[in-house]
N, C-alpha and C positions, 0 to 999 in steps of 0.2 A: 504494500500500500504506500505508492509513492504521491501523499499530497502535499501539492503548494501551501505553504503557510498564509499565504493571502487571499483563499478560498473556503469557506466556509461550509465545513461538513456539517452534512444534514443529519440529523437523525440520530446524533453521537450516543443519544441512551441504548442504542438497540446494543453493541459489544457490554453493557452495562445490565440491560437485562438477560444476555446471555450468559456470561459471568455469574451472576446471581445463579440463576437455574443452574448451572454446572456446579455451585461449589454447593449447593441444596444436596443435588447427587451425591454428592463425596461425600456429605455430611450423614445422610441416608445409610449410604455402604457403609460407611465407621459402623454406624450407630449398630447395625442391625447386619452382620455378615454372613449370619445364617439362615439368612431369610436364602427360601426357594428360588432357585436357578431362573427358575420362568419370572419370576417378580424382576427380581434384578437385571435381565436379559429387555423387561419391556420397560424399567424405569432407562436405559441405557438408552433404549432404542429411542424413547419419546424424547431425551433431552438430543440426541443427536437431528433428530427429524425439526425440530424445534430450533436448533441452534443452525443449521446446516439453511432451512428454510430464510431465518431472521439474517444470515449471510451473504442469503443470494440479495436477500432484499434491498439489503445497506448499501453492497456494491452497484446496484443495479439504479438503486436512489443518487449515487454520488459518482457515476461514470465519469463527471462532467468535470468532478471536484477532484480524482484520485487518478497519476495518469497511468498507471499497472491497475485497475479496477478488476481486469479479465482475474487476476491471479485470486482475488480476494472473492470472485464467480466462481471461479476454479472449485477454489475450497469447498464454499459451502455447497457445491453440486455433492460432492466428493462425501461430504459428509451426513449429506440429506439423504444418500443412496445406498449409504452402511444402516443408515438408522431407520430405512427403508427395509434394506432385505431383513435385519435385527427380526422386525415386525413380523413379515410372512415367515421366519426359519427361527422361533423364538427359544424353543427347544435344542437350542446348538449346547457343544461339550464347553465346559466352564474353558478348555486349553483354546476351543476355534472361539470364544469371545473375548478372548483375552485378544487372543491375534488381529480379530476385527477394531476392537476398538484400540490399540496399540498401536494398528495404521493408520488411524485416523489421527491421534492425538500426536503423532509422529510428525503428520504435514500441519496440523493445527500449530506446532509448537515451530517447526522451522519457521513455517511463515510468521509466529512471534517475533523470534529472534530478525527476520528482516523488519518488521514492525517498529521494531524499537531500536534499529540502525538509523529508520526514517526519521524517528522523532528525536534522535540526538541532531541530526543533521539540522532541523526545524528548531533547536537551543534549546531543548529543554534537559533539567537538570535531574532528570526522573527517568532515563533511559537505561539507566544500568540496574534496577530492579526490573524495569522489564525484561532486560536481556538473562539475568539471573533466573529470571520464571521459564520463558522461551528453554532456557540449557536443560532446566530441571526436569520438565516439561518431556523434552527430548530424548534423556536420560530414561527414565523411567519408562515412555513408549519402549525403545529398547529394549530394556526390560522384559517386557510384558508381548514382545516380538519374539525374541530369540531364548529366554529364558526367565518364564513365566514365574518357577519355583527357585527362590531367589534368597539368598541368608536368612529362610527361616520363616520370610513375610509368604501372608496366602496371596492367590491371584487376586481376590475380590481388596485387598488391603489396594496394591499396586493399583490397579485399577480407580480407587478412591482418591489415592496419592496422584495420578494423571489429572484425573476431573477437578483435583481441589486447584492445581499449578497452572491447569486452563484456566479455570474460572477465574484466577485472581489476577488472570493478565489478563484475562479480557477488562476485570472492572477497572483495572490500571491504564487501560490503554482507552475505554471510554471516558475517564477520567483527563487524560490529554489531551483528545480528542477536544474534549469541551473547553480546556483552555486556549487549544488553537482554535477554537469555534469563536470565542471572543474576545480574542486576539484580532480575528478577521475584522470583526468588525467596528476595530480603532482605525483602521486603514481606510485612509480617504480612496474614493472612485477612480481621480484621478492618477495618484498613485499605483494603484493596480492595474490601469493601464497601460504606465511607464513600464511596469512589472513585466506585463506580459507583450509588449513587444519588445523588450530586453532580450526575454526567455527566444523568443521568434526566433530575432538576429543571432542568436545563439547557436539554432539547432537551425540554422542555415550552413555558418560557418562551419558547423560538423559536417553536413551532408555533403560542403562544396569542397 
């Protein structure tokens, strides 16, 4: 998600109410680990379908505002169609849902980590907790990919520990969000148009 600082993202609650929902999940799994395969397999599936959905939406709202928007499409296809199949194949082995969502939380977490390259580049002083979330985030996928049964922790613990290091980048990065949101809008008109035929001359000079 590469946005101009002097454009104003729409809609910055939605990474905010995804966040929320994902660390509800985590907080669920803690609480309750031996809850039935099928419970936990469709509370997974709903925050995926749910968070994958409110992804397409964000990117699709702010095309205009973000200029990689496709990657941030990407995703949440990516992840509205795990939380999809989750749904119809609910009944999967605790080792193939670990692997599904492992995947998911794998490209959810890299694309963190560029997330929060974007928003040091944009000055803000808050980019190295995101990027710590992003690593952790990644770490743990891992995990939960190639080796599920891990020092002793269950799958569903790993699993809880991925949703809680999403969710808390996502509330972190809607939380940036918002301040580049009214950041935007200290910027005179005029200004932003010097901005952006700067930016023009720029990616002239590249192409020529």
């Amino acid at each position: 998600m590469e946005a101009s600082f002097l454009k104003s993202i729409k809609h910055w609650y939605i990474p905010l109410l995804v966040g929320l929902f994902f660390v509800i999940v985590s907080i669920v799994a803690f609480t309750s680990p031996q809850s039935s395969l099928l419970t936990l397999s469709f509370l997974f599936a709903l925050s995926f379908l749910f968070g994958g959905l409110s992804e397409i939406i964000f990117s699709i709202v702010n095309r205009k505002q973000m200029e990689n928007w496709e990657w941030s499409l990407a995703f949440g296809i990516i992840t509205f169609i795990v939380g999809f199949s989750l749904v119809i194949h609910p009944a999967l082995s605790l080792s193939i849902l670990a692997f599904y969502i492992g995947f998911v939380i794998l490209f959810r977490s890299v694309a963190a980590i560029s997330f929060a390259l974007d928003v040091k580049k944009y000055g803000s002083k808050n980019w190295g907790g995101l990027l710590a979330l992003g690593i952790l985030g990644t770490l743990f996928s891992f995990i939960l990919i190639w080796n599920p049964v891990f020092a002793g922790m269950s799958i569903v613990v790993l699993i809880a520990l991925s949703f809680l290091f999403a969710g808390l980048f996502n509330i972190a990065l809607a939380l940036q969000l918002r301040k580049l949101h009214k950041s935007s809008k200290k910027v005179s008109t005029k200004l932003k148009e010097r901005y952006d035929d700067l930016m023009e001359e720029i990616r002239e000079e590249w192409n020529d």
